[in-house]
N, C-alpha and C positions, 0 to 999 in steps of 0.2 A: 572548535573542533577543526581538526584542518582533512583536509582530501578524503585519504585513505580511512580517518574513525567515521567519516560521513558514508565510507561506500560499503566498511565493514556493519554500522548498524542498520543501512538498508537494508544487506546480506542477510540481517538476522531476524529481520521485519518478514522480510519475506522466507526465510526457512520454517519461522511459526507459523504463516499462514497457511504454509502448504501444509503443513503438519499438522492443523487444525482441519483445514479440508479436507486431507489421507484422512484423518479418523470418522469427518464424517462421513463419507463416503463408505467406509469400510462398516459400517454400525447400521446404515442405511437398510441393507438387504434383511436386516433383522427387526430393524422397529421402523421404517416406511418412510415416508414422507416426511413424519414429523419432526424425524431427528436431530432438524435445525433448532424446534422450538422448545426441547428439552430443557429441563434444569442445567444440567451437566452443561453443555452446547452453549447456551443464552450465556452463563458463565464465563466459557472463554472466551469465546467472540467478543463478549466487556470488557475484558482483561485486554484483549488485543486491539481494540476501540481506545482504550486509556493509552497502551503503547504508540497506536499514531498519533494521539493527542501528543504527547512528550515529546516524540519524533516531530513533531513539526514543530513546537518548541526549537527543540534543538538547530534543527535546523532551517529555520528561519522564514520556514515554510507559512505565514499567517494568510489562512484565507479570506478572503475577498468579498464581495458579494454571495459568492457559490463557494464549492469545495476547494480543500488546498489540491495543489498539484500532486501529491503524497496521497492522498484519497483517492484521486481521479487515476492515478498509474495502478493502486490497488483495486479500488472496485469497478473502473468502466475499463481501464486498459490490461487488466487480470494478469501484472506484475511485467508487464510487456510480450504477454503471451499473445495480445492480440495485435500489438504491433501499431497502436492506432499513430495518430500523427496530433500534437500539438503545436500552438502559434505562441510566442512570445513577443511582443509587440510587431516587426516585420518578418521576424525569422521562423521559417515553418520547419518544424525536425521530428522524424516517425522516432519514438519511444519503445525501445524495446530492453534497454538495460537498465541497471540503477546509474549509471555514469550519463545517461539519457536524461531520467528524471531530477538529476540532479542540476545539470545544465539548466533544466526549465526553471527550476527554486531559485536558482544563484543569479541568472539572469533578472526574474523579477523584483531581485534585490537591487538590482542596479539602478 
């Protein structure tokens, strides 16, 4: 895959997540709490768990001891929403875009 197919399918890694989150979020006010742990819900969130499996496939992302870098920018760093800051062996760089998360994978590869 070269650059742009790597930064278009992060694109769309993270347009289903949001869009799996908008729905639960939206569904919430009606059935509580539990909305996460619905049939429906449990469903996609699998579907989208198998997506990042493939996605790190792809791109070359294999994790380590702990999560891959693709994981850690999806559920600790909330798609760069939180801005957090990763280390790559001396280089330290705040994460906030897929062109961010990507540096971190490609670098590992090196």
């Amino acid at each position: 895959m070269n650059q742009n197919e790597k930064l278009a399918l992060l694109k769309r890694l993270q347009n289903s997540y949001d869009a799996i989150d908008a729905l639960s979020a939206a569904l919430k006010p009606m059935f509580g709490d539990d909305v996460g742990f619905g049939g429906l819900f449990t469903a996609m969130w699998r579907q989208y768990d198998f997506a990042l499996d493939m996605a790190e496939k792809l791109l070359g992302d294999e994790p380590g001891p702990g999560q891959s870098w693709l994981r850690w920018h999806v559920w600790e760093n909330d798609w760069g929403r939180k801005g957090l800051e990763c280390q790559v062996g001396k280089t330290k760089r705040t994460v906030k875009t897929a062109g961010d998360i990507l540096w971190a994978i490609e670098k590992m590869e090196e």
